[in-house]
N, C-alpha and C positions, 0 to 999 in steps of 0.2 A: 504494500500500500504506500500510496507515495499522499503527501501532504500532509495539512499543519497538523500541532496534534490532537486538536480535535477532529480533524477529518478522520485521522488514522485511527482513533481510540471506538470512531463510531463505525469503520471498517472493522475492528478486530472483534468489534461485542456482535457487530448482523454475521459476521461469520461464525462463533462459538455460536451466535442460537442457530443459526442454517446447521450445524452438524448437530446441535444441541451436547457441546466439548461444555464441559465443567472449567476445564483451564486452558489456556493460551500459549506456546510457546513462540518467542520471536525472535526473528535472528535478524538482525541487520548486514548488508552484505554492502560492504565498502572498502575501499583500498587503507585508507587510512584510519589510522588507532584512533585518532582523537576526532574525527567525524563518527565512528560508530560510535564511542562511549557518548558522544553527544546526541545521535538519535535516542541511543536507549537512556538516557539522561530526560531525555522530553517526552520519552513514551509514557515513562513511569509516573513524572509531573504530569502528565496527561489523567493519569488512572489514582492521582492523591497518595501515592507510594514514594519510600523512602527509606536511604540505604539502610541495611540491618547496621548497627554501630560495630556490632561483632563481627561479622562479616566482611566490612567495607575495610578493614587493613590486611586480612587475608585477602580479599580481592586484590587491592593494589599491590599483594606482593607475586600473586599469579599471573598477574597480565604484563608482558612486557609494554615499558614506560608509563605501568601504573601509577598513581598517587596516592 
């Protein structure tokens, strides 16, 4: 789905109820590191989510030039 993130957010909920999916996975497919963590950055702002505290320093030490 390409557009802002409420275009994409209302893209990703008419598809989960078209199969009637419980949950969503999404991958963004971009060359660069810091355009994809930036999509899924505004997906998430999209859907009122936000990093696990716990999580988000193991993330940044699994991703190459994580933060």
């Amino acid at each position: 789905m390409i557009g802002s993130p409420d275009t994409v957010r209302a893209g990703l909920e008419q598809v989960a109820r078209d199969y009637g999916a419980d949950e969503v996975m999404v991958v963004t497919i971009t060359f660069e590191h810091e355009t994809r963590r930036r999509s899924y950055e505004l997906i998430a702002e999209a859907f009122g989510l936000a990093p696990s505290v716990t999580a988000a320093p193991a993330l940044a030490e699994a991703v190459p030039g994580g933060s």
